[in-house]
DRENVOBA-226341 format. One record per residue: residue number from 1; residue in one letter; x, y, z of N, C-alpha, C in turn. Coordinates in steps of 0.2 Angstrom, whole numbers, plus 5000, padded with zeros to 4 digits. Example, Ala and Ser with C-alpha at 12.3 -4.5 7.8 and 13.67 -1.06 7.14 Angstrom:
2
node nr=1 | rest=a | n.east=5066 | n.north=4972 | n.up=5039 | ca.east=5062 | ca.north=4978 | ca.up=5039 | c.east=5066 | c.north=4984 | c.up=5039 .
node nr=2 | rest=s | n.east=5064 | n.north=4989 | n.up=5035 | ca.east=5068 | ca.north=4995 | ca.up=5036 | c.east=5064 | c.north=5000 | c.up=5039 .
REM end
This chain:
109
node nr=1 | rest=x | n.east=4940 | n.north=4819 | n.up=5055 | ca.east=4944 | ca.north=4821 | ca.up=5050 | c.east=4939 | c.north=4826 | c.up=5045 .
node nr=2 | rest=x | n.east=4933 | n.north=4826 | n.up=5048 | ca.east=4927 | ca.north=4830 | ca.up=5044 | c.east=4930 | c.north=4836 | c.up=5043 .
node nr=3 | rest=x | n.east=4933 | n.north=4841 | n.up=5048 | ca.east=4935 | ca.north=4846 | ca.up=5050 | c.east=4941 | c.north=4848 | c.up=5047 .
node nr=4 | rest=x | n.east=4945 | n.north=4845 | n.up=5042 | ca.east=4950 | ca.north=4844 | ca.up=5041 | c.east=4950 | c.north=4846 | c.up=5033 .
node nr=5 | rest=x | n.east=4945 | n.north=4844 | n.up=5029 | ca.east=4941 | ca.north=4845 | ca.up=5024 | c.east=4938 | c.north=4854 | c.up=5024 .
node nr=6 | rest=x | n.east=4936 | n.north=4852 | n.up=5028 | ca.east=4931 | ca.north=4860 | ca.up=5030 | c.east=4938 | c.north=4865 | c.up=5031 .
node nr=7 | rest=x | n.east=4942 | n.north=4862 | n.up=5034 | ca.east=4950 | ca.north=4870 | ca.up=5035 | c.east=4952 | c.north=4870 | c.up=5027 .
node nr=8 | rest=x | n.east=4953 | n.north=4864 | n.up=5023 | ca.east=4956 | ca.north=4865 | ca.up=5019 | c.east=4952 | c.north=4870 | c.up=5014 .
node nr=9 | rest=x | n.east=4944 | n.north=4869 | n.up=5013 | ca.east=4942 | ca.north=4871 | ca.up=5008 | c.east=4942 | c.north=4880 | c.up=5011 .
node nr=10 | rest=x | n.east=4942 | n.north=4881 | n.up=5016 | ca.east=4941 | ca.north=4888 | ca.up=5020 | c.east=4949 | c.north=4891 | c.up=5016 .
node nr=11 | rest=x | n.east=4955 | n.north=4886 | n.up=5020 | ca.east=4960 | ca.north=4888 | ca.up=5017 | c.east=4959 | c.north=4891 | c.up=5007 .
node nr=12 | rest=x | n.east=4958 | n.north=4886 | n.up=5005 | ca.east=4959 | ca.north=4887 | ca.up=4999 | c.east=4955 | c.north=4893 | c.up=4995 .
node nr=13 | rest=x | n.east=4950 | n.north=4896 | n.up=4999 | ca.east=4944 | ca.north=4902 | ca.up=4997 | c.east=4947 | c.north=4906 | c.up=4999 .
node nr=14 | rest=x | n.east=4947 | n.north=4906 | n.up=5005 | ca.east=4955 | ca.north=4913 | ca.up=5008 | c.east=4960 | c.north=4916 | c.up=5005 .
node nr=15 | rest=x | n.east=4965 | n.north=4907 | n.up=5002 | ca.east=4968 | ca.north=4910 | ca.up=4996 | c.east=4970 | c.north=4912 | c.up=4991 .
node nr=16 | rest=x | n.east=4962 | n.north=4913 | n.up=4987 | ca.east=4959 | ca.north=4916 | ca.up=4983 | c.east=4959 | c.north=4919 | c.up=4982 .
node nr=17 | rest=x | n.east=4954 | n.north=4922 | n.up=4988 | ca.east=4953 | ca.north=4931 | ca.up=4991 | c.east=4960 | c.north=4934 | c.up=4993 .
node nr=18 | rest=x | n.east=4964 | n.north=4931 | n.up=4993 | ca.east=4971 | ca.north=4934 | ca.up=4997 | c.east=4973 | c.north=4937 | c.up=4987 .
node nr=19 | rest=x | n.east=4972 | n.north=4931 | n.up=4984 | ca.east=4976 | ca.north=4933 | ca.up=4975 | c.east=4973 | c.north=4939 | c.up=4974 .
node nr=20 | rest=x | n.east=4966 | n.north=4940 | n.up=4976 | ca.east=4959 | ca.north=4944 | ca.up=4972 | c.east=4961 | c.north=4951 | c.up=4976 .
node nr=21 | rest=x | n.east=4964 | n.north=4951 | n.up=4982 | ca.east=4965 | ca.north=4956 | ca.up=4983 | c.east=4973 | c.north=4960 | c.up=4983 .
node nr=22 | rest=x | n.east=4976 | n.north=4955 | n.up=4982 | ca.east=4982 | ca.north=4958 | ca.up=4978 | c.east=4982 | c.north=4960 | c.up=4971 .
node nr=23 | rest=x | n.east=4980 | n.north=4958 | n.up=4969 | ca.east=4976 | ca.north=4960 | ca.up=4961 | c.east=4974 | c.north=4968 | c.up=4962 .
node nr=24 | rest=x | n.east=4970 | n.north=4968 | n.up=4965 | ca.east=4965 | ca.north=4975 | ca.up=4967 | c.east=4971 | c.north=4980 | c.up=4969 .
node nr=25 | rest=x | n.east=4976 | n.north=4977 | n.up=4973 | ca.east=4980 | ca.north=4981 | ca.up=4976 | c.east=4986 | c.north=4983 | c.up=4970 .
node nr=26 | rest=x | n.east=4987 | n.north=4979 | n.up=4967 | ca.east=4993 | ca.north=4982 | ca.up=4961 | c.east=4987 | c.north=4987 | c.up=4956 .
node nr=27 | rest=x | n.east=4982 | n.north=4987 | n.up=4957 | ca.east=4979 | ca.north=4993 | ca.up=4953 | c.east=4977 | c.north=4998 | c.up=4956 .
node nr=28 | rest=x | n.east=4977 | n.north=4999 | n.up=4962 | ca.east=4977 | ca.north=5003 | ca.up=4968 | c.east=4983 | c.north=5009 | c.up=4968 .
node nr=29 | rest=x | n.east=4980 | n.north=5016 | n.up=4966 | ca.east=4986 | ca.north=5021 | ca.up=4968 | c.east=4983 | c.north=5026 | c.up=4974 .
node nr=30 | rest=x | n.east=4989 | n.north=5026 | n.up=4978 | ca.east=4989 | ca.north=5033 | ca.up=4983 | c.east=4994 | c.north=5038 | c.up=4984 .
node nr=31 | rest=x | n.east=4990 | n.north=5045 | n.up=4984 | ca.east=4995 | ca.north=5050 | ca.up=4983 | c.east=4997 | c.north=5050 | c.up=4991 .
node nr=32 | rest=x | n.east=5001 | n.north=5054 | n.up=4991 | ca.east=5006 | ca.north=5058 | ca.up=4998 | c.east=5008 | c.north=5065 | c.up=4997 .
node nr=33 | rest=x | n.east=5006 | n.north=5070 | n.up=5002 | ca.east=5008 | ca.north=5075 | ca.up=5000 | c.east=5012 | c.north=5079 | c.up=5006 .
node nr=34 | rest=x | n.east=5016 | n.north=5083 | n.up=5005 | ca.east=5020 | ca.north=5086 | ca.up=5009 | c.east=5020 | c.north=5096 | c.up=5008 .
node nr=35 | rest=x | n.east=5023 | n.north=5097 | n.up=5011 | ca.east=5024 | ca.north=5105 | ca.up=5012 | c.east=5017 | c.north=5107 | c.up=5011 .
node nr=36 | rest=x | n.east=5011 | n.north=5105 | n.up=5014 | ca.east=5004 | ca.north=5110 | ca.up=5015 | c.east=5001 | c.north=5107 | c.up=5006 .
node nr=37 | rest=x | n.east=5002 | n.north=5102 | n.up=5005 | ca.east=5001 | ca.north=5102 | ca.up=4997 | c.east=5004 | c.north=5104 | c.up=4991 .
node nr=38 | rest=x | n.east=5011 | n.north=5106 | n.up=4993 | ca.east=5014 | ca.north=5109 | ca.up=4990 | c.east=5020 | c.north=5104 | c.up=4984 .
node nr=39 | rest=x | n.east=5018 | n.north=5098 | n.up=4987 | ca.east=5022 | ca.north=5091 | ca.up=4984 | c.east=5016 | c.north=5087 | c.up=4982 .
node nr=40 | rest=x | n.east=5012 | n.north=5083 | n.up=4980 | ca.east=5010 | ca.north=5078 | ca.up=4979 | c.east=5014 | c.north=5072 | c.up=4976 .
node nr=41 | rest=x | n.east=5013 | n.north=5066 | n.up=4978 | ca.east=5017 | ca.north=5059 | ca.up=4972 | c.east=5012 | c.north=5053 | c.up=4974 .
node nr=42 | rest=x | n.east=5010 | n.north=5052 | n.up=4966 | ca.east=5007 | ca.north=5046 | ca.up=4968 | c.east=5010 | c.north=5040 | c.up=4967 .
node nr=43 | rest=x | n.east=5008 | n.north=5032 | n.up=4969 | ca.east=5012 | ca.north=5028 | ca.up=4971 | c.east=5006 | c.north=5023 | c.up=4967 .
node nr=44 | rest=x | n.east=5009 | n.north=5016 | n.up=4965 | ca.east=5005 | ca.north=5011 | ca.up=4963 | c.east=5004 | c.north=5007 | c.up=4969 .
node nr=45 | rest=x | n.east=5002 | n.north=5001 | n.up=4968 | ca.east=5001 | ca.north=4999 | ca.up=4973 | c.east=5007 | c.north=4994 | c.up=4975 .
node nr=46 | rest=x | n.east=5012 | n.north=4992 | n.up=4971 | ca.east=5018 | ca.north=4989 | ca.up=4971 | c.east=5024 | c.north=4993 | c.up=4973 .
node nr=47 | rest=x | n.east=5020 | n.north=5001 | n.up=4976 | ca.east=5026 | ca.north=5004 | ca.up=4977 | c.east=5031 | c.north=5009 | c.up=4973 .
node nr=48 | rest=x | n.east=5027 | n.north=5010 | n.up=4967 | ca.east=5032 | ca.north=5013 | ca.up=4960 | c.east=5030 | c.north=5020 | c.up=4961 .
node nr=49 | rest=x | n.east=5032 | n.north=5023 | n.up=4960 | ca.east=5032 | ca.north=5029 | ca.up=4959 | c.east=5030 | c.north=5032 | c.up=4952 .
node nr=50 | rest=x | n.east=5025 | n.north=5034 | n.up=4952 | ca.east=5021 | ca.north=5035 | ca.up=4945 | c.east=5020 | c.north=5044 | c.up=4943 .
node nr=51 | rest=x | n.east=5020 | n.north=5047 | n.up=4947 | ca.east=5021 | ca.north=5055 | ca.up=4949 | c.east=5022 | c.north=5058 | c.up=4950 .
node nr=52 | rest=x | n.east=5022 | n.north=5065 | n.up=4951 | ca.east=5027 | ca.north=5069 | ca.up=4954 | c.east=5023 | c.north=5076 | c.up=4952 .
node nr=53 | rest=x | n.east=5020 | n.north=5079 | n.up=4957 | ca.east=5017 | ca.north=5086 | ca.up=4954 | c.east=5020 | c.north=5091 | c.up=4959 .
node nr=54 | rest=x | n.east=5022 | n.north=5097 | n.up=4958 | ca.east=5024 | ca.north=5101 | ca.up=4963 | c.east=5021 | c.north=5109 | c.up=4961 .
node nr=55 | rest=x | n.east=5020 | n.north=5113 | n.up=4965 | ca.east=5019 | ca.north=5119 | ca.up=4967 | c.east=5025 | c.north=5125 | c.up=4962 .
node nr=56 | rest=x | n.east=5024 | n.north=5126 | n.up=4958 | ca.east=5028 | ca.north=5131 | ca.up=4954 | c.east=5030 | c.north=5136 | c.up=4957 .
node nr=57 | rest=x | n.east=5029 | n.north=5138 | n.up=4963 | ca.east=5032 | ca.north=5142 | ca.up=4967 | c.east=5040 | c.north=5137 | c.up=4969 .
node nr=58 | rest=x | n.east=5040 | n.north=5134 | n.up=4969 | ca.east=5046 | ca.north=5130 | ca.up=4971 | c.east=5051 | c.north=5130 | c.up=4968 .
node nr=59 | rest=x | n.east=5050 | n.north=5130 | n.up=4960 | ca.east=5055 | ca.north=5130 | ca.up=4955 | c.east=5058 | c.north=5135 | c.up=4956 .
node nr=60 | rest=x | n.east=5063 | n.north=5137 | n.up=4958 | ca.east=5065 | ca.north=5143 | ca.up=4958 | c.east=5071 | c.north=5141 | c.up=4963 .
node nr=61 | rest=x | n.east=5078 | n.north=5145 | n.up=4958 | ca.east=5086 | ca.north=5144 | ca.up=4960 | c.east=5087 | c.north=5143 | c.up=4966 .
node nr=62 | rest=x | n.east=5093 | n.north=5138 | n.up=4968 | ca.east=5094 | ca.north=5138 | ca.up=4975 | c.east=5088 | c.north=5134 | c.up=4980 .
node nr=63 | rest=x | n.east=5082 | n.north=5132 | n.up=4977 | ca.east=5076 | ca.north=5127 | ca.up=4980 | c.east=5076 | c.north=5119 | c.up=4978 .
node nr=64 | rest=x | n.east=5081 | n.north=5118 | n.up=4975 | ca.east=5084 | ca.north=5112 | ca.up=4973 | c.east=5084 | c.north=5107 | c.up=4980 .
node nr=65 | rest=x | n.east=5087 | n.north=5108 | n.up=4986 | ca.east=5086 | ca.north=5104 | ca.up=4994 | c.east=5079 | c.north=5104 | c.up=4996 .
node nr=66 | rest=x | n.east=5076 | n.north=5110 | n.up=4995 | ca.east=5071 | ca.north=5111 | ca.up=4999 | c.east=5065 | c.north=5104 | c.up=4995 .
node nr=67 | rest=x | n.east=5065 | n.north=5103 | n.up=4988 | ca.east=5060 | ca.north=5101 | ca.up=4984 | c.east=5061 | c.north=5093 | c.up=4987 .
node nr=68 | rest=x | n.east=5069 | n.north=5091 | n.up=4985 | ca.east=5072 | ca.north=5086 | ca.up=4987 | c.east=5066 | c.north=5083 | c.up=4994 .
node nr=69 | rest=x | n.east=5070 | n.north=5087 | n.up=4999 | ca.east=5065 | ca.north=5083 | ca.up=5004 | c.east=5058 | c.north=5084 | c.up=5004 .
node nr=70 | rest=x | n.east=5055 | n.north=5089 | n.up=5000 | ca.east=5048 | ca.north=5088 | ca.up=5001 | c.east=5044 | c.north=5083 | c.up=4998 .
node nr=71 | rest=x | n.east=5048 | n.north=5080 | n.up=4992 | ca.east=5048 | ca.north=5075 | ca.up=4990 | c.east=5049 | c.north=5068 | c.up=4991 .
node nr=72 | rest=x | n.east=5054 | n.north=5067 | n.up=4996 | ca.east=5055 | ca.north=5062 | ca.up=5000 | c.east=5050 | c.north=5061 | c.up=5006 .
node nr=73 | rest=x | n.east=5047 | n.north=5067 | n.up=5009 | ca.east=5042 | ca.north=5068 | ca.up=5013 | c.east=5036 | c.north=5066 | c.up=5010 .
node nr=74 | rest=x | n.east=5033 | n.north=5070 | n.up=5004 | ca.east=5026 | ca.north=5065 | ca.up=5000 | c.east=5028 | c.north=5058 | c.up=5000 .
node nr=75 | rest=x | n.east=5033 | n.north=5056 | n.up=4997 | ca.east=5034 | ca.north=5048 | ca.up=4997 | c.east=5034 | c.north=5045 | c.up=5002 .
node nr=76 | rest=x | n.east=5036 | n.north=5046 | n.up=5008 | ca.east=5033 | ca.north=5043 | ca.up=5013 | c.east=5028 | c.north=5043 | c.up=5018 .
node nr=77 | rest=x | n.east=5024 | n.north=5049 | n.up=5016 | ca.east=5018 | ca.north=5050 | ca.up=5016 | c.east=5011 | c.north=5042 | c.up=5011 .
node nr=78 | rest=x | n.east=5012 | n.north=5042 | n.up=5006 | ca.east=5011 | ca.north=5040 | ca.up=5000 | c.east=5012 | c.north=5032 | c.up=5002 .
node nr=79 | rest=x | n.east=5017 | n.north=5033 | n.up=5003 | ca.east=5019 | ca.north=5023 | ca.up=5007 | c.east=5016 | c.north=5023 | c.up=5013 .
node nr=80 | rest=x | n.east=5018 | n.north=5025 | n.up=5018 | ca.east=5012 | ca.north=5025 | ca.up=5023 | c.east=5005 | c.north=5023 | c.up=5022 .
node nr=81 | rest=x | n.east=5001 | n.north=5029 | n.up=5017 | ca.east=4996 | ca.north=5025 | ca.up=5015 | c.east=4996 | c.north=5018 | c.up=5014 .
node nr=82 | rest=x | n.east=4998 | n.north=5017 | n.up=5008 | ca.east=4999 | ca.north=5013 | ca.up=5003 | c.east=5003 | c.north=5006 | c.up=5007 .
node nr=83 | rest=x | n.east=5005 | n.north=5006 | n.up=5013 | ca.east=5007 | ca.north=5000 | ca.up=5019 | c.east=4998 | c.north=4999 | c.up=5022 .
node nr=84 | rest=x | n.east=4996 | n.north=5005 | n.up=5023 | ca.east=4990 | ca.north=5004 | ca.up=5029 | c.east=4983 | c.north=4998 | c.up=5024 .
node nr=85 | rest=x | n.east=4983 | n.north=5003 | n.up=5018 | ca.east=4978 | ca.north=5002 | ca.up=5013 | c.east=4980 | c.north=4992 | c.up=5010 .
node nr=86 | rest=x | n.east=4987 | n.north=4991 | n.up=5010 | ca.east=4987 | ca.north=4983 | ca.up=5010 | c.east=4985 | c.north=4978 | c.up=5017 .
node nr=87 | rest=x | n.east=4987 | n.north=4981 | n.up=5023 | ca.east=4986 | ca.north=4980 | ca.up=5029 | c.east=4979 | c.north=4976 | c.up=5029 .
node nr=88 | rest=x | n.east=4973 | n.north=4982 | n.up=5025 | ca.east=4968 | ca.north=4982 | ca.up=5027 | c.east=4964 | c.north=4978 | c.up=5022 .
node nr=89 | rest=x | n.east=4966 | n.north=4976 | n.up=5017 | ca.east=4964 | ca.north=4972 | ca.up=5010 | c.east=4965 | c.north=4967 | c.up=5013 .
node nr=90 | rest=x | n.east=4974 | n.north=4965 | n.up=5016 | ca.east=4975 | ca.north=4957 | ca.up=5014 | c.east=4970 | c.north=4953 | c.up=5022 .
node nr=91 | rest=x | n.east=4969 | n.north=4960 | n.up=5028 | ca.east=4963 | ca.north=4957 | ca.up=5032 | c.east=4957 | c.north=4955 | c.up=5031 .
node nr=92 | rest=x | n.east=4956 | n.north=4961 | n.up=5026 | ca.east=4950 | ca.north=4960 | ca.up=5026 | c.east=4948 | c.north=4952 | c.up=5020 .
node nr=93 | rest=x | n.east=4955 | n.north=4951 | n.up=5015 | ca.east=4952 | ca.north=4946 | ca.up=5014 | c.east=4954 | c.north=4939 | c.up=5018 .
node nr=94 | rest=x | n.east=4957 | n.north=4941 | n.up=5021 | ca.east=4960 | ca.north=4932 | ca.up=5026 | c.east=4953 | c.north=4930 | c.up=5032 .
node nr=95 | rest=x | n.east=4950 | n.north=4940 | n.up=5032 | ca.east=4944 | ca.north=4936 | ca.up=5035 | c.east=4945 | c.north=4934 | c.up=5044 .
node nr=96 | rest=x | n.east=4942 | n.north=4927 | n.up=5044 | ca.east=4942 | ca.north=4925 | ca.up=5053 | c.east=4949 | c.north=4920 | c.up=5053 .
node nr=97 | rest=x | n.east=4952 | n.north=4918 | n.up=5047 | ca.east=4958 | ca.north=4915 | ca.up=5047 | c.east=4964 | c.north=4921 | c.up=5048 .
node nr=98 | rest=x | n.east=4963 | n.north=4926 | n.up=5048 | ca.east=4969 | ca.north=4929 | ca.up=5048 | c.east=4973 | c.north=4932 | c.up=5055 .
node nr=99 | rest=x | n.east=4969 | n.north=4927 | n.up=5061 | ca.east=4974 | ca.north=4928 | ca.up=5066 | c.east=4980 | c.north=4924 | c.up=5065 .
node nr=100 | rest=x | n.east=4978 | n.north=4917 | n.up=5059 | ca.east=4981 | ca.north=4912 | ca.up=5059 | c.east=4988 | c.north=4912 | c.up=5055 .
node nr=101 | rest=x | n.east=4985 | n.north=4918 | n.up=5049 | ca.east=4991 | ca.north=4920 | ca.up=5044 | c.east=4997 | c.north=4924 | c.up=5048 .
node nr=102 | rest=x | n.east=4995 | n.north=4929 | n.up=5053 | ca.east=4999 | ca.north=4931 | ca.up=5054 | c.east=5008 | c.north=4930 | c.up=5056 .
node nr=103 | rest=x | n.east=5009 | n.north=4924 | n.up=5057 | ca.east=5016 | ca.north=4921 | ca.up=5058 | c.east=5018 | c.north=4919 | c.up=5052 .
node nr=104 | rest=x | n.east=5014 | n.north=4916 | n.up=5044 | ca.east=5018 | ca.north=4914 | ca.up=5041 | c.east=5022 | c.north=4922 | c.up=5038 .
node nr=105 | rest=x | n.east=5029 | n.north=4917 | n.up=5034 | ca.east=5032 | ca.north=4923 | ca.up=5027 | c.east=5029 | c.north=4926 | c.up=5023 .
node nr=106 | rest=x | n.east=5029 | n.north=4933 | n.up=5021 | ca.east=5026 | ca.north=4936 | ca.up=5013 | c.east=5018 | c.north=4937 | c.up=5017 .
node nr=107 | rest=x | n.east=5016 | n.north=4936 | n.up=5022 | ca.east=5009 | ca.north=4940 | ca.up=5025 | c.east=5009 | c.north=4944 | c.up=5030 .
node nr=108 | rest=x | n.east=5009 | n.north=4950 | n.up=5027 | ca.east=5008 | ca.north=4958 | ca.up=5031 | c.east=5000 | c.north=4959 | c.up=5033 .
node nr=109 | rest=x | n.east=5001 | n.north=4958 | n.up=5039 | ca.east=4995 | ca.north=4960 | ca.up=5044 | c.east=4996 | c.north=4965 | c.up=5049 .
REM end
Protein backbone atom coordinates (compact mmCIF):
# COMPACT_ATOMS: atom_id res chain seq x y z
CA UNK A 1 0.00 0.00 0.00
CA UNK A 2 3.27 2.09 -0.11
CA UNK A 3 2.59 2.83 -3.63
CA UNK A 4 -0.82 3.89 -3.15
CA UNK A 5 0.39 6.83 -1.02
CA UNK A 6 3.13 7.56 -3.59
CA UNK A 7 0.00 7.73 -6.69
CA UNK A 8 -2.02 9.78 -4.43
CA UNK A 9 0.66 12.53 -3.63
CA UNK A 10 1.75 12.32 -7.67
CA UNK A 11 -1.91 12.64 -8.11
CA UNK A 12 -2.35 15.53 -6.09
CA UNK A 13 0.86 17.67 -7.63
CA UNK A 14 -0.48 17.06 -11.07
CA UNK A 15 -3.43 18.48 -10.02
CA UNK A 16 -1.89 21.45 -9.02
CA UNK A 17 0.02 21.81 -12.06
CA UNK A 18 -3.20 20.93 -14.11
CA UNK A 19 -5.00 24.44 -11.95
CA UNK A 20 -1.46 26.22 -12.50
CA UNK A 21 -1.81 25.72 -15.94
CA UNK A 22 -5.16 26.65 -16.51
CA UNK A 23 -4.58 29.90 -14.82
CA UNK A 24 -1.59 30.53 -17.26
CA UNK A 25 -4.08 29.50 -20.02
CA UNK A 26 -7.02 32.09 -19.05
CA UNK A 27 -4.16 34.78 -19.50
CA UNK A 28 -2.97 33.31 -22.53
CA UNK A 29 -3.95 35.27 -26.00
CA UNK A 30 -3.78 34.08 -29.70
CA UNK A 31 -4.29 35.91 -32.71
CA UNK A 32 -5.73 34.10 -36.05
CA UNK A 33 -5.42 35.73 -39.21
CA UNK A 34 -7.02 35.33 -42.50
CA UNK A 35 -7.02 36.90 -45.98
CA UNK A 36 -2.87 37.22 -46.32
CA UNK A 37 -3.19 39.24 -42.85
CA UNK A 38 -5.68 41.15 -43.88
CA UNK A 39 -7.96 39.95 -40.72
CA UNK A 40 -6.44 39.49 -37.56
CA UNK A 41 -8.57 38.62 -34.00
CA UNK A 42 -7.32 37.80 -31.01
CA UNK A 43 -8.80 35.32 -28.72
CA UNK A 44 -8.17 34.90 -24.70
CA UNK A 45 -7.60 31.84 -23.65
CA UNK A 46 -11.17 30.94 -22.61
CA UNK A 47 -12.15 31.49 -26.02
CA UNK A 48 -13.54 35.24 -26.05
CA UNK A 49 -13.01 37.29 -28.47
CA UNK A 50 -11.23 40.32 -27.40
CA UNK A 51 -10.32 41.87 -31.01
CA UNK A 52 -10.76 42.47 -34.24
CA UNK A 53 -8.21 44.56 -36.51
CA UNK A 54 -8.81 44.65 -40.27
CA UNK A 55 -7.16 45.96 -43.47
CA UNK A 56 -8.89 49.42 -44.27
CA UNK A 57 -8.84 48.49 -47.73
CA UNK A 58 -11.81 46.26 -46.85
CA UNK A 59 -14.12 48.93 -45.54
CA UNK A 60 -15.50 49.63 -48.48
CA UNK A 61 -19.41 49.34 -49.85
CA UNK A 62 -20.72 46.08 -50.92
CA UNK A 63 -17.48 44.27 -48.77
CA UNK A 64 -19.63 43.53 -45.96
CA UNK A 65 -19.66 39.25 -46.91
CA UNK A 66 -16.42 39.26 -47.90
CA UNK A 67 -15.13 40.83 -44.22
CA UNK A 68 -17.77 38.55 -42.67
CA UNK A 69 -15.94 35.44 -43.69
CA UNK A 70 -12.60 36.64 -43.17
CA UNK A 71 -13.39 37.10 -39.98
CA UNK A 72 -14.91 33.82 -39.20
CA UNK A 73 -11.75 32.53 -40.95
CA UNK A 74 -9.27 34.54 -38.46
CA UNK A 75 -11.51 32.91 -35.69
CA UNK A 76 -10.81 29.86 -36.48
CA UNK A 77 -7.57 30.28 -37.16
CA UNK A 78 -7.13 31.87 -33.55
CA UNK A 79 -8.97 28.63 -31.98
CA UNK A 80 -7.19 26.28 -33.58
CA UNK A 81 -4.19 27.77 -31.97
CA UNK A 82 -5.73 28.47 -28.95
CA UNK A 83 -7.10 24.31 -28.79
CA UNK A 84 -3.33 23.25 -29.72
CA UNK A 85 -1.65 25.72 -27.13
CA UNK A 86 -4.14 23.98 -24.23
CA UNK A 87 -3.34 20.67 -25.72
CA UNK A 88 -0.01 21.23 -24.92
CA UNK A 89 -0.02 23.20 -21.35
CA UNK A 90 -2.49 20.59 -19.81
CA UNK A 91 0.37 17.72 -21.11
CA UNK A 92 2.81 19.23 -20.35
CA UNK A 93 1.46 19.76 -16.93
CA UNK A 94 -0.05 16.02 -16.33
CA UNK A 95 3.50 15.13 -17.14
CA UNK A 96 3.98 10.89 -17.18
CA UNK A 97 0.50 10.68 -15.71
CA UNK A 98 -1.22 12.02 -18.62
CA UNK A 99 -1.54 8.74 -20.49
CA UNK A 100 -3.68 8.19 -17.53
CA UNK A 101 -5.96 11.36 -17.81
CA UNK A 102 -6.84 10.91 -20.90
CA UNK A 103 -10.30 9.00 -20.63
CA UNK A 104 -11.39 11.00 -17.82
CA UNK A 105 -14.36 14.19 -18.44
CA UNK A 106 -13.33 17.91 -18.75
CA UNK A 107 -9.32 16.75 -19.85
CA UNK A 108 -8.38 17.61 -23.48
CA UNK A 109 -5.42 15.83 -24.34
Amino acid sequence: MKDLGGLMKQAQAMQQKLQDAQARLAETTVDGTSGGGMVTVTLMGNGELVRVLMDESLVQPGEGEVIADLIIAAHADAKKKLDAKQAQMMQDAAGPMAGLMGGLPGMKF
